[in-house]
matplotlib code that plots the C-alpha trace (Angstrom):
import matplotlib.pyplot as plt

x = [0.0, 1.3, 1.0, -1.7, -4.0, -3.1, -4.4, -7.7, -8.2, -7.8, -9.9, -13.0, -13.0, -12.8, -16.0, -17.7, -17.0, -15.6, -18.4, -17.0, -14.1, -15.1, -17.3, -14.3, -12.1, -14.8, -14.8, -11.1, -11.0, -14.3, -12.0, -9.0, -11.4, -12.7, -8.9, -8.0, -11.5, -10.8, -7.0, -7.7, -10.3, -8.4, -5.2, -5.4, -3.1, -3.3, -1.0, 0.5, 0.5, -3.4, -3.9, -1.1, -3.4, -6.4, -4.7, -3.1, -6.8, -8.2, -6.1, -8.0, -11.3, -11.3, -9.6, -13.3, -15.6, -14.3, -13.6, -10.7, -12.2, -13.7, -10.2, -8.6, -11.6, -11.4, -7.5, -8.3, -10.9, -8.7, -5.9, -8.4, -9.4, -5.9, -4.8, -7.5, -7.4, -3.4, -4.2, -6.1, -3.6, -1.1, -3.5, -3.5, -7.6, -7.0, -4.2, -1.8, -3.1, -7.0, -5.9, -4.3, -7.1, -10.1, -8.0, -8.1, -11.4, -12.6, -10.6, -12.8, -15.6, -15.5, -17.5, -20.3, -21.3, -20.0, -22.9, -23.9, -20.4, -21.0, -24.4, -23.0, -19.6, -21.8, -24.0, -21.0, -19.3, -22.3, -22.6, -18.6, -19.5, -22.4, -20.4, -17.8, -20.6, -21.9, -18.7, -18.7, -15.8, -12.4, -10.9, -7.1, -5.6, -4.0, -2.8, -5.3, -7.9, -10.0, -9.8, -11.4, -10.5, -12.0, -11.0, -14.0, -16.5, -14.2, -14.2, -17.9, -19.0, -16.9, -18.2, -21.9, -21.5, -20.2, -23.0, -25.4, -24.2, -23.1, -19.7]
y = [0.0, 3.6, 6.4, 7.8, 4.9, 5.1, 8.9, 8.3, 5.5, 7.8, 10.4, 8.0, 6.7, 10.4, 11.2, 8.5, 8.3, 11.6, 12.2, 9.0, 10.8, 14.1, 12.1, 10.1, 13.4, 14.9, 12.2, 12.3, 16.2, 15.2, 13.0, 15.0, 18.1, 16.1, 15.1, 19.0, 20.1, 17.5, 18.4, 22.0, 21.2, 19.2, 20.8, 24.3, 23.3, 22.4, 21.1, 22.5, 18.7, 19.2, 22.2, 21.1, 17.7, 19.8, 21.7, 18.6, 17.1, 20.3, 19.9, 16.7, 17.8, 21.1, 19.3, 17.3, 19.5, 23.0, 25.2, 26.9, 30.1, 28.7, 27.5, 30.7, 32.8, 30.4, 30.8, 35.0, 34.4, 32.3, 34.8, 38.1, 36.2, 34.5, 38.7, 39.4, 37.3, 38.1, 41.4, 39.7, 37.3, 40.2, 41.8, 38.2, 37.8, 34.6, 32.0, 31.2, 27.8, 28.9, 31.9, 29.0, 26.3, 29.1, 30.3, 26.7, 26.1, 29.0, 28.0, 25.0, 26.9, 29.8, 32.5, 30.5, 28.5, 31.4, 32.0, 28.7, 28.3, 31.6, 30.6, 27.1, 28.8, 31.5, 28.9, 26.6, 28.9, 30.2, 26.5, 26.2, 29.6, 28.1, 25.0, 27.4, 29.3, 25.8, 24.6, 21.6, 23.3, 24.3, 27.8, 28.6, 32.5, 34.4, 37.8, 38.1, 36.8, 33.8, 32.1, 29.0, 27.1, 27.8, 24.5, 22.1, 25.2, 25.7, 21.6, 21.3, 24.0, 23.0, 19.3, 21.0, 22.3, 19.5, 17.1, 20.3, 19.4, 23.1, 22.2]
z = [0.0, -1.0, 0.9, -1.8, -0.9, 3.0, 2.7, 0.8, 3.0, 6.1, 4.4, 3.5, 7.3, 8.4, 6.3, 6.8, 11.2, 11.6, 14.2, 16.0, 16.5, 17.6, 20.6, 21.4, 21.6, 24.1, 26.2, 26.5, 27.1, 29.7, 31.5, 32.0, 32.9, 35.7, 36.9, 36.8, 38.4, 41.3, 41.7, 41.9, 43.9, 46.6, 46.2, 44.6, 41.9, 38.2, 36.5, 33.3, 31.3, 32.1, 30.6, 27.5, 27.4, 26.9, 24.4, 22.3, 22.2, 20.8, 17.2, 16.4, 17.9, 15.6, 12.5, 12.9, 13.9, 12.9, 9.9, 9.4, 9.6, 13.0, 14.2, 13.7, 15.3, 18.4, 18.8, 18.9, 21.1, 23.3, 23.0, 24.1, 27.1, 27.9, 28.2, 29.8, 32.4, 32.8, 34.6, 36.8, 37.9, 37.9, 40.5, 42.4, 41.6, 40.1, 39.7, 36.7, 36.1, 36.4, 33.4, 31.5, 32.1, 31.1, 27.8, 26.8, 27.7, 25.7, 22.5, 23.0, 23.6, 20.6, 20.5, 19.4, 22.9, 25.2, 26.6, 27.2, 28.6, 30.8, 32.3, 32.9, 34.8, 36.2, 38.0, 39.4, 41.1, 43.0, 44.0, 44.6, 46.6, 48.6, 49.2, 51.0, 52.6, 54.2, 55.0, 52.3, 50.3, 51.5, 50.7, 50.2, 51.6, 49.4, 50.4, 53.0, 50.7, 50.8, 47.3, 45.8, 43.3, 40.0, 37.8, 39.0, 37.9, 34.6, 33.9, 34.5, 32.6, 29.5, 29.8, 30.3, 27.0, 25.9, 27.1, 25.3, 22.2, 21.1, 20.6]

ax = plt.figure().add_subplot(projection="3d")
ax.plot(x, y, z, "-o")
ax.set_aspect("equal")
plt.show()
């Protein structure tokens, strides 16, 4: 077999199970969301491989499910909010690994299912809050501050929109 025939052969099975694919990928980037939600969770810390996983398992997912013109606007997107969310962490608001984790999760996301993506983050960390509130959720101090951590409502609302189906 030639390489000619090797690449139509990977293009027909692409077309004719590329959604396949795409569910697999989610399920993969579901997974290691959970691992990072429940590490931050437990230990205020994620990981950089986490957030490089993430970020390895998007290529595939958008090769399947996006256009070009989709990829690129998702990368900008991911960019505005990755600089956004800097001067936060300059400001200590939020931690590095939360900035990186949300950039990722909103070139995932695009522009089209942000507000899906909002409502969903919106919602779980007024739980993650109420959890604190009732003593069910530990905080962490940071210059004087109590902090949570934000992964597990990041994770969740990025596999919410997930389960949704607007990715």
């Amino acid at each position: 077999m030639d390489l000619h025939s090797l690449y139509q052969l990977i293009q027909a099975d692409l077309l004719l199970h590329g959604h396949q694919y795409k569910i697999y990928v989610e399920i993969a980037a579901a997974l290691v969301l959970v691992y990072a939600g429940i590490t931050d969770f437990r230990i205020f810390k994620i990981r950089n491989y986490v957030v490089l996983l993430l970020l390895i398992l998007y290529v595939p997912f958008a090769l399947l499910a996006r256009s070009w013109f989709d990829i690129t606007l998702n990368v900008v997107f991911a960019l505005i909010v990755f600089a956004g969310l800097l001067w936060f962490f300059a400001r200590g608001s939020i931690g590095g690994g939360d900035v990186k984790l949300m950039a990722v999760a909103c070139l995932w996301v695009g522009v089209h299912c942000v507000l899906p993506f909002a409502i969903f983050l919106l919602l779980l960390i007024m739980v993650h809050v109420a959890a604190v509130r009732f003593g069910w959720a530990k905080t962490k101090t940071i210059s004087g501050r109590n902090a949570i951590s934000y992964a597990p409502s990041i994770a969740g609302a990025l596999i919410g929109v997930m389960l949704i189906g607007c990715l």
